[in-house]
N, C-alpha and C positions, 0 to 999 in steps of 0.2 A: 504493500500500500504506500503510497510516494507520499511523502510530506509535505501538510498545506503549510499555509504561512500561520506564523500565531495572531495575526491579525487577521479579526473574522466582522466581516460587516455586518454592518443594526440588522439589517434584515435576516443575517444566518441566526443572529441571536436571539431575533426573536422566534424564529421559527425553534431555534433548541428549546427554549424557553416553552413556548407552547406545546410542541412534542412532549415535554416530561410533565407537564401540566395536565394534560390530557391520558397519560397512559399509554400514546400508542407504541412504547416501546421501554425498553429498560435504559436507564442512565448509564449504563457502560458500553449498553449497546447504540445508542446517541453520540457519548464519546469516543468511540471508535467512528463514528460516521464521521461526525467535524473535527476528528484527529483534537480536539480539547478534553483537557482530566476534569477528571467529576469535581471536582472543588469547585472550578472556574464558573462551570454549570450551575452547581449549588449557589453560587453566589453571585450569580446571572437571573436564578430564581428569583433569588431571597432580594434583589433587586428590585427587578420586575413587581413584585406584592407589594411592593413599598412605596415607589416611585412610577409604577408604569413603563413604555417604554423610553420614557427623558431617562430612567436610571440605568437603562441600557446603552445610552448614549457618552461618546468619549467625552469623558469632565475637561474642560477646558477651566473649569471656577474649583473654589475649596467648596466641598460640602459641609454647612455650617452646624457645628450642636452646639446647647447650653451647656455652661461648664456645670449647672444642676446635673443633667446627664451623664458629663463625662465623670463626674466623679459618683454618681451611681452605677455608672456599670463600670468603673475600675472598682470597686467597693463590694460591691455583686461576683466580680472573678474574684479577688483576694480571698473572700470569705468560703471559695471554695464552692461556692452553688452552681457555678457553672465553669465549660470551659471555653478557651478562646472565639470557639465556632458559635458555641451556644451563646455567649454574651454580646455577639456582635448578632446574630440572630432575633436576641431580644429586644435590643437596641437601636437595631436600624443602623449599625454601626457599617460605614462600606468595606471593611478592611483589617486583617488583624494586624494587620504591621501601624493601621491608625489608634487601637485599643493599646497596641504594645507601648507605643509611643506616648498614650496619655499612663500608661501604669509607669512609666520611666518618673515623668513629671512626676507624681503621685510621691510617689517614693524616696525621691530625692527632695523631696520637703519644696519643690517649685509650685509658684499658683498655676491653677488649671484655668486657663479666663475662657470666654465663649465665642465664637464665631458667628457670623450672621450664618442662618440658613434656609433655603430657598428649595420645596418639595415641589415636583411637578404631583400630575394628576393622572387618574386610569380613568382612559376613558369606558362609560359605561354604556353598555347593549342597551338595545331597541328591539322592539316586535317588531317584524317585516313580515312580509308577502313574501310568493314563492317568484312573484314577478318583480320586485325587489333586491332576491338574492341574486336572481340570473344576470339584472341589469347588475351588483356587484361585481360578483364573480369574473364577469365580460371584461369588466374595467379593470380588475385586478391581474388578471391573464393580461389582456392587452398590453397591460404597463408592465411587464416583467415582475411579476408578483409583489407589486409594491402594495405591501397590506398596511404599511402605514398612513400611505395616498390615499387609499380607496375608502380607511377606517373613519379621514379628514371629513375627507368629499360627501360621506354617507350618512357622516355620525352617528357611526356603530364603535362596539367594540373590534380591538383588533382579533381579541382568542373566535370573535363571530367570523369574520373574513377569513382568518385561517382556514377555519374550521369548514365554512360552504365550500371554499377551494378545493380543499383534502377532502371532501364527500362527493363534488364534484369529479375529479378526477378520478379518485376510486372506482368510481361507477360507468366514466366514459371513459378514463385513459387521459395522461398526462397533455396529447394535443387535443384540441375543442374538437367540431367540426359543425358542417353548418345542420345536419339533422340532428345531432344531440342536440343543440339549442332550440330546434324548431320540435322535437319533442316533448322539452321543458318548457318551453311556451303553452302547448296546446295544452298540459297539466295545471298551466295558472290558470289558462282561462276557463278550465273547468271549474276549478276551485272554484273561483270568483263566481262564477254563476249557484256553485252550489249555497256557496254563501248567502247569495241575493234572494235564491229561492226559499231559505231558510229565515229571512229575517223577516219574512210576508205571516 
């Protein structure tokens, strides 16, 4: 298996991220796919629930905590309640080399003072139609699976767009064509009508 690069784009990571989110695969068996160790993943997840996909995104700024924080969950490891993975877990912490770095302060009797900090947001799902997702799904394909354009443009979540792709495909095959679509068509407008006829 040739070696990728360690630099993996927003979109590989989110699709890891959604993969392990989902179950449809085991997390070594992931990590073998994006040539990435389960740690990185794990804390691609533990990102991702936190932060959405902004915390997938390469930091360019410091991520800000209150020095209340920092010296709760240096105070939290010390006592033993948990470990490095776990306290940054609890915390929201991006990093153990950032926990290690405030238990240095801590210990060497230096003040812990606080950073500004600045949390994006997960964007949250919507009901749609079946004639909704196809219009999706179209746009997503179209644009080289960019599930965070189409999640913009639709304001959906991104694990929904993932998710119709990966059912999509499943079920037709990685390229479209023009009767799969014209098949998912004729099923909205069934739907729709059965609806209509329903609300009489």
């Amino acid at each position: 298996m040739s070696k990728r690069s360690s630099k993996h784009t927003l979109n590989e990571r989110i699709e890891v991220v959604l993969r392990v989110m989902e179950g449809s695969a085991s997390v070594s068996r992931i990590a073998e796919e994006y040539a990435v160790d389960r740690t990185t993943i794990n804390l691609w997840v533990r990102k991702y629930k936190a932060d959405g996909v902004d915390g997938l995104k390469d930091s360019r700024t410091w991520k800000g905590y209150s020095s209340e924080l920092k010296r709760e969950a240096v105070e939290y490891y010390l006592n033993r309640e948990g470990s490095l993975r776990t306290t940054c877990e609890k915390f929201n912490i991006s990093s153990h080399s950032v926990l290690r770095h405030w238990i240095n302060q801590y210990t060497s009797g230096k003040k812990i003072k606080s950073t500004s900090k600045g949390r994006g947001t997960v964007t949250k799902g919507r009901k749609t139609n079946l004639q909704e997702r196809i219009e999706i799904v179209q746009y997503t394909i179209a644009n080289d699976r960019d599930y965070r354009g189409a999640a913009e443009k639709y304001s959906v979540s991104y694990q929904q767009v993932y998710s119709w792709v990966r059912k999509y495909e499943k079920k037709w095959g990685a390229r479209s064509s023009r009767s799969s679509w014209q098949d998912l068509r004729v099923k909205a407008t069934a739907d729709r009508r059965r609806e209509t006829t329903a609300s009489y």
